[in-house]
C-alpha positions in Angstrom: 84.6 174.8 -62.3 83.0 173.2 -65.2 79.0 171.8 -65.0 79.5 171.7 -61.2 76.6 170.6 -58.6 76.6 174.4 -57.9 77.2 177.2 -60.1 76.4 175.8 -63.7 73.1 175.4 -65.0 75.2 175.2 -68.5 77.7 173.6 -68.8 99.2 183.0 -48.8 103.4 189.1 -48.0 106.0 186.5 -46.8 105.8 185.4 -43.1 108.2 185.9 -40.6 111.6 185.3 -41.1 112.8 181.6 -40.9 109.2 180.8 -39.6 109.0 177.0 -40.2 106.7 176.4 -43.1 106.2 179.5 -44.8 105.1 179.9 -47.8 106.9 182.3 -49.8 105.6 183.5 -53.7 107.6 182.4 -56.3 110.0 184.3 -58.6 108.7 186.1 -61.8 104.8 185.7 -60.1 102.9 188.4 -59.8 102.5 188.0 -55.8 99.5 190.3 -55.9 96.6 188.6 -58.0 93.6 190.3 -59.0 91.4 189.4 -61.1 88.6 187.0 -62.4 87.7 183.1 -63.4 87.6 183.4 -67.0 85.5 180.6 -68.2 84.7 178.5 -71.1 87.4 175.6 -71.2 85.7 173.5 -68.1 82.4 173.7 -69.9 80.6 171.4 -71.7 80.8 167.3 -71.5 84.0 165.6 -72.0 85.9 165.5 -74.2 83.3 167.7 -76.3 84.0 169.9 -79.2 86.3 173.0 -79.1 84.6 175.9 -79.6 81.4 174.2 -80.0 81.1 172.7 -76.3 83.6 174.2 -75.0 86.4 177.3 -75.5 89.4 178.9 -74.3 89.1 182.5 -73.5 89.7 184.8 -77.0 92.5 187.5 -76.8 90.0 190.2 -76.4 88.6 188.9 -73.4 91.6 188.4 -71.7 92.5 192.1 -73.0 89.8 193.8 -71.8 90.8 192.2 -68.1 94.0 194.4 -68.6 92.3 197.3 -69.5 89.9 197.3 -66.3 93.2 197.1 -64.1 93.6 193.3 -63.8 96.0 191.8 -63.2 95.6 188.3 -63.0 92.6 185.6 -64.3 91.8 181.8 -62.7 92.1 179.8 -65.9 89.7 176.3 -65.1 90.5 173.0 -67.5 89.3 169.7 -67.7 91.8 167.3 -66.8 90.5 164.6 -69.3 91.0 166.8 -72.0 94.3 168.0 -71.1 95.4 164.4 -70.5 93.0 161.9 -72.3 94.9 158.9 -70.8 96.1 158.7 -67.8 99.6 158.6 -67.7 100.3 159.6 -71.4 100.9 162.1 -72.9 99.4 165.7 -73.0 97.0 166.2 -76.2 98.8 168.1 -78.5 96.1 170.4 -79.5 94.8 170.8 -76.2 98.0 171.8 -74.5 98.6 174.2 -77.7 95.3 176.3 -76.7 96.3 176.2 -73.0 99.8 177.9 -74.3 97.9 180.3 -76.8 95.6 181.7 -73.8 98.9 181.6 -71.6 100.8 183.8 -74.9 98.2 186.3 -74.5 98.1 186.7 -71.0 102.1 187.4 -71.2 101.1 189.7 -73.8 98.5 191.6 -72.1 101.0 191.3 -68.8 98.6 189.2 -66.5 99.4 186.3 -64.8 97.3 183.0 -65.7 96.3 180.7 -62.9 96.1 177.0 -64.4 93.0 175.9 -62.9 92.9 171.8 -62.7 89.0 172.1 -62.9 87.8 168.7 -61.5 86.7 168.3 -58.0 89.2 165.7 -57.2 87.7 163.4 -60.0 88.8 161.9 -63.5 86.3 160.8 -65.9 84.2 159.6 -62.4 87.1 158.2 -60.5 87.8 160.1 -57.0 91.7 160.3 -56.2 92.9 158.1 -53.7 91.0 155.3 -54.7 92.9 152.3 -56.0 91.8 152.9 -59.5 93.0 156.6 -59.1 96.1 157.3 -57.4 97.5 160.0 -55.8 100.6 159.2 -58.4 97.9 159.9 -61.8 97.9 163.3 -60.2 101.0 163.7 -60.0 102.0 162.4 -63.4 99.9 164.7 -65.3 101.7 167.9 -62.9 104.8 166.6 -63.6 103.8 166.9 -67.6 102.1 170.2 -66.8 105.0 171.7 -65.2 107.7 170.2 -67.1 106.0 172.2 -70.4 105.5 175.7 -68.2 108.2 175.9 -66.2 110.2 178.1 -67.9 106.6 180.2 -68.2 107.0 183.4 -66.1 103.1 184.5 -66.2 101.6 181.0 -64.9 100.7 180.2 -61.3 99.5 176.6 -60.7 96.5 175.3 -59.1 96.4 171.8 -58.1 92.7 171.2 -58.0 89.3 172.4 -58.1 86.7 171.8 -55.2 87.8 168.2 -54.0 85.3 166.7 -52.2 84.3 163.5 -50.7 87.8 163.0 -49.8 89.5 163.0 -46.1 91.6 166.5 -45.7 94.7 164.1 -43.8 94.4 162.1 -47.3 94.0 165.0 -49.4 96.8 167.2 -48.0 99.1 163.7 -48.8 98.0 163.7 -52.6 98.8 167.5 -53.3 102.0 166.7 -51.6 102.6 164.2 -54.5 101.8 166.8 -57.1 103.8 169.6 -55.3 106.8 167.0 -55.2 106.4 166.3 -59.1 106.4 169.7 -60.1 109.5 170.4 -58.0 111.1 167.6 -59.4 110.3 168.7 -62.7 112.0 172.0 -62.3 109.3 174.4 -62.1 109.2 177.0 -59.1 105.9 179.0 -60.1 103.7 179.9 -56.8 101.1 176.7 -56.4 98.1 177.2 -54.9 96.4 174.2 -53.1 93.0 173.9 -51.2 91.3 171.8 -49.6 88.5 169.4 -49.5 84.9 170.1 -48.7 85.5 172.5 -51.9 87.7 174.5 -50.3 85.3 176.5 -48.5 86.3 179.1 -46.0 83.2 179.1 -43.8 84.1 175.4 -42.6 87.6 175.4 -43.0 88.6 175.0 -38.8 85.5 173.1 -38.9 85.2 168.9 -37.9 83.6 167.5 -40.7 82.9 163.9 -41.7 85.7 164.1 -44.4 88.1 165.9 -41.9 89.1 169.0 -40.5 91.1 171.6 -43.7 92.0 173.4 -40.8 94.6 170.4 -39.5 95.7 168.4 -41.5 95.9 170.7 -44.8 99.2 172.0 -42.2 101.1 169.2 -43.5 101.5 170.6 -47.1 105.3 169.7 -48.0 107.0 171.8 -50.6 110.7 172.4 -50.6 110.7 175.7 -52.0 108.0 176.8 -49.7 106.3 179.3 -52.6 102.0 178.2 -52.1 99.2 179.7 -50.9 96.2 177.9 -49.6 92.7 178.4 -52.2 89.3 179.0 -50.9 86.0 179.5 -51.6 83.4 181.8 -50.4 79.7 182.2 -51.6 76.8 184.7 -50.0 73.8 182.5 -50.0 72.4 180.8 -47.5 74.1 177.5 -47.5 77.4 178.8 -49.2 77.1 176.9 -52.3 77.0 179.7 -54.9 73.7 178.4 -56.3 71.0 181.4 -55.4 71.0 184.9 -56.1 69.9 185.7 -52.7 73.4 187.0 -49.6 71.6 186.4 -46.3 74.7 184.2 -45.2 77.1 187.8 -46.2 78.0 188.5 -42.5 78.8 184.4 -42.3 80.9 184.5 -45.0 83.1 188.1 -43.8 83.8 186.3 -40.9 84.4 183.3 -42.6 87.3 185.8 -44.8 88.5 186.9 -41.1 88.2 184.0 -39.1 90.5 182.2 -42.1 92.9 185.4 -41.9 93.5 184.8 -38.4 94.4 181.4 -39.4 96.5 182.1 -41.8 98.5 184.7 -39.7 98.3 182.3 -37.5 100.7 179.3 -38.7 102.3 182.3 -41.1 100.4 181.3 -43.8 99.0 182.9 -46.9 95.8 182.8 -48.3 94.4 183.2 -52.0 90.2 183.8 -52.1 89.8 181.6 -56.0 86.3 182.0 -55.7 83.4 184.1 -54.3 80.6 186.3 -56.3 77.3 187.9 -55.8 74.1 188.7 -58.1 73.3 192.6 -58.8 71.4 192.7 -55.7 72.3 196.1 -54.2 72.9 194.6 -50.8 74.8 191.1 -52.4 76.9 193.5 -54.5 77.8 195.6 -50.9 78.4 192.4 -49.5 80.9 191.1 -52.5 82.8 194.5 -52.3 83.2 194.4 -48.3 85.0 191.0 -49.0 87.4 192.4 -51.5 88.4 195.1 -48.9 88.8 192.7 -46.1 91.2 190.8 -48.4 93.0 194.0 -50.0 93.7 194.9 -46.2 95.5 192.3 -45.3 98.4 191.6 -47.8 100.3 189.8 -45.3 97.5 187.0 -45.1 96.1 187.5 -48.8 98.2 187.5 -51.9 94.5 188.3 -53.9 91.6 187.1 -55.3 89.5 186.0 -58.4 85.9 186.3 -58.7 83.5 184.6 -60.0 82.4 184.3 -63.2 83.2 185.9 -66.8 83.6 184.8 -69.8 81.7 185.5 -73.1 79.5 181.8 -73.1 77.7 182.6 -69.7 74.1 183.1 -70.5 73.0 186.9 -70.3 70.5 186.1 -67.4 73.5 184.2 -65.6 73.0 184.8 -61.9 76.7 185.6 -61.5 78.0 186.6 -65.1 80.2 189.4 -64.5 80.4 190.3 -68.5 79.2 194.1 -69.6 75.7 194.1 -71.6 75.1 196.7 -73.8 74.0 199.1 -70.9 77.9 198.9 -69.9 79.6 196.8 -67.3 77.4 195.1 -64.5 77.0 196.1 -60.9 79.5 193.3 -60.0 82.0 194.5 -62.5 82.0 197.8 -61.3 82.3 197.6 -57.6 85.8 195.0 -59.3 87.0 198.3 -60.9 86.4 200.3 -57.7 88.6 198.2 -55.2 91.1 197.5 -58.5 91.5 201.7 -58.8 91.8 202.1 -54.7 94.1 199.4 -54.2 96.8 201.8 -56.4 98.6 201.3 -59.8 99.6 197.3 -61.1 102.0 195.4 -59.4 102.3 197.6 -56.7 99.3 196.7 -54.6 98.9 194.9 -51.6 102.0 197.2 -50.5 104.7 195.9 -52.0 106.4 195.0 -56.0 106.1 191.8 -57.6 109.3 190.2 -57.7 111.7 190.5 -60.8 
């Protein structure tokens, strides 16, 4: 996310064999991700300064992931940074600290997870309306993948949080994206969501922008290698905006109500984003969820939470960076689930592929 309505105040174990519409993870992915949204390049106004209003994360931060057992971080971008004009080209220097943050993940051995950080909008324009097309989406994909694809370390994800958009007309757009990628060659794991920002607690639900629940089943891609991305927040509403969990027990059976989905059309599952303040009962709550997903590897292929990076403010309701005390309540109960789940790249009971 970058300045989002919610959070700022700054800036799917394969299914059964030959079951019809699998997904399946993609070669040379980690198929278990853990790990956390590592943010700075979604912040600030665009297109903004680098480091000034906005930053890619520095090699020691995605180090120190790697050294707390990660292995994995949600990487968010701004599309109109990436992609100035749509249609053209990728900036040059943009792309070139999108690669250098990639380098260092393959370095570190985690897997980045381009995060298309932008709600289902460019520079104001919601996609699907005549002035945005499901094609720009597509196009800049198509770019996207055509530079990573021979990338190992990267998963994609398609979009951030749409909203305002129908889930039968979103689940067609993605498809355009997914088929551009394809095209272009690339066959890292995608991860799409859908719209109402992707939540989990409404995702069976009939909304007035659709029901996720239908119509995101009609995700089309030919190598069948996706996972669906939601969202899950503690506080009362689910929006991620209070420090306060008194919707916790909502949102685990939100995480199990979407498992049972997912098992049930053989499915997979990826939770992109959920947190909780250092609240002794919102940090139980936040480490109950991680168990629920690490316990079902057949419906979730992992998790990153919510938020780190070095330019969240110290008093950040959700900033999961240490202080000079030592890591954070948050942090901790991360590295607790990260050391029981057992040793990299064999968690969630099974090896990454080669």
């Amino acid at each position: 996310m970058t300045v989002s309505r919610r959070r700022r105040g700054v800036g799917l174990l394969l299914a059964a064999a030959g079951l019809l519409g699998a997904a399946m993870p993609a070669p040379g992915a980690e198929t278990c991700l853990r790990g956390v949204n590592l943010s700075g390049a979604e912040f600030g106004t665009v297109p903004g300064r680098p480091n000034t209003d906005y930053t890619y994360p520095a090699e020691a931060a995605i180090r120190r992931l790697a050294g707390l057992g990660m292995t994995s971080f949600r990487l968010p971008f701004r599309w109109e940074r990436i992609q100035p004009k749509l249609g053209d080209e990728l900036d040059a220097a943009e792309l070139a600290r999108l690669d250098q943050s990639i380098d260092t993940a393959k370095g570190a051995g985690l897997v980045a997870i381009l995060d298309l950080h932008n709600f289902g909008y460019y520079a104001g324009k919601r996609l699907g309306a005549p002035t945005l097309p499901a094609s720009a989406l597509g196009d800049v994909w198509r770019r996207l993948a055509t530079h990573y694809r021979d990338r190992t370390n990267v998963v994609f994800s398609i979009m951030n949080e749409p909203y305002d958009i129908h889930s039968a007309e979103w689940a067609k757009i993605q498809n355009v994206a997914i088929a551009a990628i394809r095209k272009a060659g690339a066959k890292q794991l995608l991860l799409v969501t859908g719209t109402a920002y992707g939540g989990a607690h409404s995702w069976t639900s009939d909304l007035p922008v659709g029901n996720n629940g239908r119509d995101l089943l009609a995700i089309e891609d030919p190598l069948k290698r996706f996972a669906y991305d939601f969202h899950q927040y503690l506080d009362a509403d689910y929006s991620g905006r209070q420090p306060e969990c008194t919707a916790a027990q909502g949102a685990l059976k939100a995480i199990d109500d979407v498992g049972a989905w997912l098992k049930a059309h053989g499915r997979q599952g990826f939770l992109g984003e959920f947190a909780a303040s250092d609240r002794p009962e919102c940090v139980m709550a936040f480490k109950q969820m991680i168990g629920r997903l690490d316990s079902r590897p057949e419906q979730w292929i992992g998790w990153t939470a919510w938020g780190a990076g070095p330019w969240w403010p110290p008093d950040y309701v959700f900033n999961l960076e240490p202080t000079a005390a030592g890591e954070r309540p948050q942090t901790k109960a991360l590295i607790e689930q990260l050391k029981s789940s057992g040793p990299r790249n064999a968690m969630c009971g099974r090896k990454s592929r080669p």
